[in-house]
Short mmCIF file of the C-alpha atoms (twelve columns), coordinates in Angstrom:
data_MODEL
# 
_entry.id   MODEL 
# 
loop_
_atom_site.group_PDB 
_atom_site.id 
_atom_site.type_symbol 
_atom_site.label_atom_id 
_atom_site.label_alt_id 
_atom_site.label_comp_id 
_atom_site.label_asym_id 
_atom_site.label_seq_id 
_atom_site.Cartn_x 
_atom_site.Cartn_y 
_atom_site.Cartn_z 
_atom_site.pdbx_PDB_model_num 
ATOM 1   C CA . UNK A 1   -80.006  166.757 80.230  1 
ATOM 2   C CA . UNK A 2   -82.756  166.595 82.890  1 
ATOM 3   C CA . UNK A 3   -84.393  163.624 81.514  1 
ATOM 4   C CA . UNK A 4   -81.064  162.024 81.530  1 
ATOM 5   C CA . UNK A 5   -80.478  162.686 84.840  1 
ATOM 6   C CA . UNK A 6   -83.597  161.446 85.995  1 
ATOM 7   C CA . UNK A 7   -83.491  157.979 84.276  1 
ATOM 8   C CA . UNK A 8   -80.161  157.419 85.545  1 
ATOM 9   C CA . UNK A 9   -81.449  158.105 88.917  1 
ATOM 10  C CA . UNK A 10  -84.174  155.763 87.940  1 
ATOM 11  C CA . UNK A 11  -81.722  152.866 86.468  1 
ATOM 12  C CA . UNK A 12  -79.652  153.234 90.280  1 
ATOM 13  C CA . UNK A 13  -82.748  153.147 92.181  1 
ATOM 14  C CA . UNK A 14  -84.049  149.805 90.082  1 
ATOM 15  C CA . UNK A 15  -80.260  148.219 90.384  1 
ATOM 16  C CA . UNK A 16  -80.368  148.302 93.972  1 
ATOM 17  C CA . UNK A 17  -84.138  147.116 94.370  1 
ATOM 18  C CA . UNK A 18  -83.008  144.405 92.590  1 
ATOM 19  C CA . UNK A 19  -79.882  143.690 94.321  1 
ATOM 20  C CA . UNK A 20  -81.862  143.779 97.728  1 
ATOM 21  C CA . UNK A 21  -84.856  141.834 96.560  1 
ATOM 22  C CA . UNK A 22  -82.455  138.412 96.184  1 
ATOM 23  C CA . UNK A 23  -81.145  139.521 99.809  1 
ATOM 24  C CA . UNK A 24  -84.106  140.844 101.871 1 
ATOM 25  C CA . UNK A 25  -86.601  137.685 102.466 1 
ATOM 26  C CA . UNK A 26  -90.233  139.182 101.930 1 
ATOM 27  C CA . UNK A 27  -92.608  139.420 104.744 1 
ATOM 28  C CA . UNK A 28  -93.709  135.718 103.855 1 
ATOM 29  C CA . UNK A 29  -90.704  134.294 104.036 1 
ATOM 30  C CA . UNK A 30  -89.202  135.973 107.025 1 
ATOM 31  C CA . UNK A 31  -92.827  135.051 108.638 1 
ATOM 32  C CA . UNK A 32  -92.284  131.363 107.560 1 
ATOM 33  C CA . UNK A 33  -88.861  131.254 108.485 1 
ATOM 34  C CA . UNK A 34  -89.724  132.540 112.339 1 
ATOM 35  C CA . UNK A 35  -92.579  129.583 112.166 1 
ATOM 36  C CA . UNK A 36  -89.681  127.055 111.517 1 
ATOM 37  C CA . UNK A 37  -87.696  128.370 114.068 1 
ATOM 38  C CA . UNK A 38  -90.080  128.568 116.650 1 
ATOM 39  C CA . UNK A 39  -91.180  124.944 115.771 1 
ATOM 40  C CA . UNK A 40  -87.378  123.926 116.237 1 
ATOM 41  C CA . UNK A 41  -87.274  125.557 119.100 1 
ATOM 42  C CA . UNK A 42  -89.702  124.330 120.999 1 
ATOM 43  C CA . UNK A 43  -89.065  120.688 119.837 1 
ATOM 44  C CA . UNK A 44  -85.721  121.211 121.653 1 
ATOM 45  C CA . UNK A 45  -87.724  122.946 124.849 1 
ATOM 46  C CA . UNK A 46  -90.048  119.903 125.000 1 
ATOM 47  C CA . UNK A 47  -87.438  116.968 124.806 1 
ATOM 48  C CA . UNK A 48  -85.209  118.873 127.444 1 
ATOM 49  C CA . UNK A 49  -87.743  119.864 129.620 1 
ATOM 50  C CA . UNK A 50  -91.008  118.407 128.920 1 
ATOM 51  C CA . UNK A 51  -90.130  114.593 127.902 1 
ATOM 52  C CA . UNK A 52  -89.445  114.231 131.518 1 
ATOM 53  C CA . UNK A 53  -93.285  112.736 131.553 1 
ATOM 54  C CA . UNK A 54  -94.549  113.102 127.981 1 
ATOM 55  C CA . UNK A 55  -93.213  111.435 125.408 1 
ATOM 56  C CA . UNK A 56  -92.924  114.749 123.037 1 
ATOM 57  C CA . UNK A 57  -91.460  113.803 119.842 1 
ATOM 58  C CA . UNK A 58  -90.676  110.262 118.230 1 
ATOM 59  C CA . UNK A 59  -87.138  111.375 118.267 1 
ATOM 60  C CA . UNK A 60  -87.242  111.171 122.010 1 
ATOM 61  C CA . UNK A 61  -84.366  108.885 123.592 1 
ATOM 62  C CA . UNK A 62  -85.225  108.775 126.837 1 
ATOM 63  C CA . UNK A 63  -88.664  107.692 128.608 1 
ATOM 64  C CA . UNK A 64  -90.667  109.450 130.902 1 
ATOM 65  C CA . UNK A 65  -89.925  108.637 134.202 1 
ATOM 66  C CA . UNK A 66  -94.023  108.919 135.280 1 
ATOM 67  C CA . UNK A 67  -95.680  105.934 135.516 1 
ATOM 68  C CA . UNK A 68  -97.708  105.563 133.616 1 
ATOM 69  C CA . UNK A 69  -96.754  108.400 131.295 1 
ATOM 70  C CA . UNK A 70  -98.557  111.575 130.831 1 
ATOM 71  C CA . UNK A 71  -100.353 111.671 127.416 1 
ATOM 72  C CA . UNK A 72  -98.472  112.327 124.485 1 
ATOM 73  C CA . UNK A 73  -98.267  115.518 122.814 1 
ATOM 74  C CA . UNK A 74  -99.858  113.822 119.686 1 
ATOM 75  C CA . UNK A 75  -102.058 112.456 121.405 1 
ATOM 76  C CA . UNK A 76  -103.132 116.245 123.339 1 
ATOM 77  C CA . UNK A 77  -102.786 117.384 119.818 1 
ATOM 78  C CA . UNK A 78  -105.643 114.778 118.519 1 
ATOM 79  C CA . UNK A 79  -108.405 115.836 121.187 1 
ATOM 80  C CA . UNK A 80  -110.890 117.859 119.395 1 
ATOM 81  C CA . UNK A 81  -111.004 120.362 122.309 1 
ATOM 82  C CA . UNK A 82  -107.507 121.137 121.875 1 
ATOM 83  C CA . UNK A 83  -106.738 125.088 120.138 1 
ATOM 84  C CA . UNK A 84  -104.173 127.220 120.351 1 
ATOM 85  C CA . UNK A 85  -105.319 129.287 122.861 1 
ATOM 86  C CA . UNK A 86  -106.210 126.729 125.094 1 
ATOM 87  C CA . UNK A 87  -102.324 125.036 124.799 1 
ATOM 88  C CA . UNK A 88  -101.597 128.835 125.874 1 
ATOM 89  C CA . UNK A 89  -103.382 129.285 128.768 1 
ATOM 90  C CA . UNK A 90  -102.427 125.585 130.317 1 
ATOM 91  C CA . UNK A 91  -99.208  126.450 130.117 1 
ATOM 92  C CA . UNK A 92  -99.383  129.641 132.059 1 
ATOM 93  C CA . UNK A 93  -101.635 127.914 134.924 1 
ATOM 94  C CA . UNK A 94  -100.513 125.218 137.153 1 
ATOM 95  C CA . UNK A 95  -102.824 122.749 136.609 1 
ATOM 96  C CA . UNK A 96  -103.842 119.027 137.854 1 
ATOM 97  C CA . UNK A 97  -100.773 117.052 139.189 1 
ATOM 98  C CA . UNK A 98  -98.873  118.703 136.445 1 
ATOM 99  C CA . UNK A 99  -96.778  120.919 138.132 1 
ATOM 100 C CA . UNK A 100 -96.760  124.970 137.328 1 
ATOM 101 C CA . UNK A 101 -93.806  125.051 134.425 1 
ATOM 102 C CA . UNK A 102 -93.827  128.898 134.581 1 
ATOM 103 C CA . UNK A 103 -92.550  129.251 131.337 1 
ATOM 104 C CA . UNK A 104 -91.280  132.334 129.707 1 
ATOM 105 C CA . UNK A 105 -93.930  133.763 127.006 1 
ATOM 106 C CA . UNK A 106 -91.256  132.807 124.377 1 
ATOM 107 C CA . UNK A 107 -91.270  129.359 125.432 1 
ATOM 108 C CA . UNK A 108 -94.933  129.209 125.629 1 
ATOM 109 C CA . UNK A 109 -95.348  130.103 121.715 1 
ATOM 110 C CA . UNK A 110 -92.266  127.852 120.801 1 
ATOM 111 C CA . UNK A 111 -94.052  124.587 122.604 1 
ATOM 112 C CA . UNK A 112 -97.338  125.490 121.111 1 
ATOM 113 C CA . UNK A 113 -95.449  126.405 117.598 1 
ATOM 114 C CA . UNK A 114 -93.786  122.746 118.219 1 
ATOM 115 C CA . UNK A 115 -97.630  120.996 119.126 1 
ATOM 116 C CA . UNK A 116 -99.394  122.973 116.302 1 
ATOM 117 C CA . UNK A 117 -97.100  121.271 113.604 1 
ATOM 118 C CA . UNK A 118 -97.720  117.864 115.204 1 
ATOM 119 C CA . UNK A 119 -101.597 118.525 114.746 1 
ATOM 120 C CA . UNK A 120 -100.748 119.159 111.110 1 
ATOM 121 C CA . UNK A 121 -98.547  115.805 110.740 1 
ATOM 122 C CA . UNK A 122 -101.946 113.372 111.710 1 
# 
């Protein structure tokens, strides 16, 4: 009787781990799925706010109204000197005759999220 019990209990647990596992993304999904978003995100951030004076994405329908226009982002993105964590602090400083975007720390990791994945695209 007991060992019935406990393989039922067994058969439940296993019919709901399955259930959940087609539901529930796994950590590298969700993970990959928060990349994406973040990417899309900041994509939208840079042609609203950014495109201004960059030309930001090839998608962009307006130009820049500096002239000339500051660099691209691909073309930041192909300077060799050019990391993550040096996209991260530029954005938090003003700096040159760029003027101080004080971004939010959420738009600062959805821009770089959006640069990263152009340096990946050369």
């Amino acid at each position: 009787m007991r060992l019935w019990i406990v393989g039922r209990a067994f058969f439940a647990f296993a019919a709901i781990a399955s259930l959940l596992g087609g539901v529930v993304p796994s950590v590298g999904q969700e993970s990959n799925s928060l990349a994406a978003d973040a990417r899309i995100a900041g994509h939208k951030f840079a042609l609203q706010v950014c495109a201004a004076c960059h030309v930001v994405a090839k998608d962009q329908t307006t130009r820049p109204i500096l002239k000339p226009p500051a660099p691209s982002f691909l073309r930041i993105m192909r300077r060799p000197s050019v990391t993550e964590a040096f996209l991260r602090g530029f954005l938090r400083t003003p700096h040159g005759k760029m003027p101080n975007p004080e971004l939010a720390d959420f738009q600062i990791d959805e821009v770089v999220a959006y640069m990263l994945s152009l340096e990946q695209k050369k």
